[in-house]
N, C-alpha and C positions, 0 to 999 in steps of 0.2 A: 406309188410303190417303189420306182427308183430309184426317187430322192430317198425315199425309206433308207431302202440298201446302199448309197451311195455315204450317206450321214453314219451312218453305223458302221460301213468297212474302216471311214477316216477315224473314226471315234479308235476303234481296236488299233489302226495303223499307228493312232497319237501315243494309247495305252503302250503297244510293243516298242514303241521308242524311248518311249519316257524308261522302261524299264531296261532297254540296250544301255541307256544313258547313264542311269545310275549303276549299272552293273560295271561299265568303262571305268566310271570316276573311281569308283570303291574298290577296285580292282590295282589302282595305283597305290595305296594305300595298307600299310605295311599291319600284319597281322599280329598284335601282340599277346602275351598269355604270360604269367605269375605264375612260377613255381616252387614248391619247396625239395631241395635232391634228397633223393632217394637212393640206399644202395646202389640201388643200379647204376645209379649216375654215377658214382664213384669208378666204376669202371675206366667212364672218358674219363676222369683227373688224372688218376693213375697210369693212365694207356702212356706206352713210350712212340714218340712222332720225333722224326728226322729231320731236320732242316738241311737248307742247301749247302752246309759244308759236313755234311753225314754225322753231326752229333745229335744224339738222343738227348728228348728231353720229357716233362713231365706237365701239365698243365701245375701240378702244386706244386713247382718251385714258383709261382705267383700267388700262392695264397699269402694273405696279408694286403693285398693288390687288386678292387675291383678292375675285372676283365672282361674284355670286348672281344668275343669268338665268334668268325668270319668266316660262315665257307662258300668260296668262290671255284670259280672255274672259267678257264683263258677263253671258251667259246660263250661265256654268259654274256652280253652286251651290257646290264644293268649291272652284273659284279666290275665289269672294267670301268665303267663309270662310275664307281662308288671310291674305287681304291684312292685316287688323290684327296679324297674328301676325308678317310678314312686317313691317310698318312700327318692330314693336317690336325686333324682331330688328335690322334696320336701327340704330334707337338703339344696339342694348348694343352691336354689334360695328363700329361707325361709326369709333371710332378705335383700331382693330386694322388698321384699313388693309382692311377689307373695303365693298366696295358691293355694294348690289343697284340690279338694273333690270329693267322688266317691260314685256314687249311684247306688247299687249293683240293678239289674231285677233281682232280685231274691228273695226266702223263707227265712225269719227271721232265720229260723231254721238250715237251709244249710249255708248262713252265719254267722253264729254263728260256726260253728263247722269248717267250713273253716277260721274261722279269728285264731283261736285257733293252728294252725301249718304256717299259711303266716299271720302276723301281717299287716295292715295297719295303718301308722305313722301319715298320715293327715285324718282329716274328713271327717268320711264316714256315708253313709245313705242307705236303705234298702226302696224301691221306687218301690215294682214292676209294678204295675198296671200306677201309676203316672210317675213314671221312661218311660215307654212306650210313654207314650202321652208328655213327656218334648220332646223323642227323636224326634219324630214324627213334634212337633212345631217347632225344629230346623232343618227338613230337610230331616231327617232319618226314611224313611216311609217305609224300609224297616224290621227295627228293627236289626240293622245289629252290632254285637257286637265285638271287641271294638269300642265305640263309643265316642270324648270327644269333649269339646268346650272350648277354648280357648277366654277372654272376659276380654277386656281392663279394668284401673281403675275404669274409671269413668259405663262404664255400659253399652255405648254406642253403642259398636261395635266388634264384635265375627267372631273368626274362627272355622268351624267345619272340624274335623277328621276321616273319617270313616277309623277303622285299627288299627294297634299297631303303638304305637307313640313312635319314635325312640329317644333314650335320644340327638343323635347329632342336627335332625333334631327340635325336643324341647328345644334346647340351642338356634338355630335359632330364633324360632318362639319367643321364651320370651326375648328374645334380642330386635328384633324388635318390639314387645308389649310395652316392656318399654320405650325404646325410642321415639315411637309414643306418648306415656302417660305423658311424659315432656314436 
């Protein structure tokens, strides 16, 4: 009867890991979802967001311009690790007609003193309360960071990221963005 019991706790202990296991891997691995905007969504295009030398701006002065919306935060450890990947991305796909722009959940203050040693090369905004409710209308009611959306030329139709966005799997995703867009 030991051995009974002893074969069966291992068996359940193999089961409970195999499934920590895959829950770890898959957990890395960034959440994506197709949508088509809705009213509502219009809202975040429209919304006026401040950049660091206090002009207003609108997400649709990039229409015409598949775009890459970023939001991070200075205490995220996987947004701070994204943004150089993200700056370089920015380069290769800058004259494909795509932009990125990143709207930090965070204090004025904190990013300001975090931009000053990690530079950000594309358009960035300081959103936190609004930043919150943009995420929120796109899906992300958890507040879960990094967070970005991915949103054809015309304006029509977006993909959201929960996670770090991987430069290969983002060579993908704006491949077929543009492509769609012609």
């Amino acid at each position: 009867m030991n051995r009974y019991l002893y074969w069966m706790c291992l068996f359940i202990v193999a089961i409970a890991a195999f499934y920590i296991g895959i829950k770890t891997y898959t957990a890395g691995s960034p959440v994506i979802k197709k949508n088509n905007i809705t009213a509502a969504h219009q809202t975040f295009l429209s919304a006026s967001l401040k950049d660091s030398k206090d002009k207003t701006h609108s997400l649709k002065e990039w229409k015409g311009k598949t775009i890459v919306v970023n939001f991070w935060a200075t205490w995220c450890a996987p947004c701070k690790k994204e943004i150089p990947d993200l700056n370089l991305m920015r380069q290769k796909w800058k004259s494909r007609d795509v932009e990125f722009i990143g709207i930090a959940i965070d204090y004025p203050e904190d990013v300001a003193r975090f931009l000053i040693s990690t530079p950000i090369t594309y358009p960035s905004f300081v959103a936190p309360d609004q930043g919150l409710q943009f995420m929120q209308l796109f899906g992300n009611t958890q507040g879960v960071l990094p967070f970005s959306i991915i949103m054809n030329k015309q304006q029509s139709s977006f993909e959201t990221i929960v996670g770090t966005l991987h430069p290969e799997d983002l060579n993908t995703r704006l491949t077929k963005f543009s492509t769609e867009d012609n």
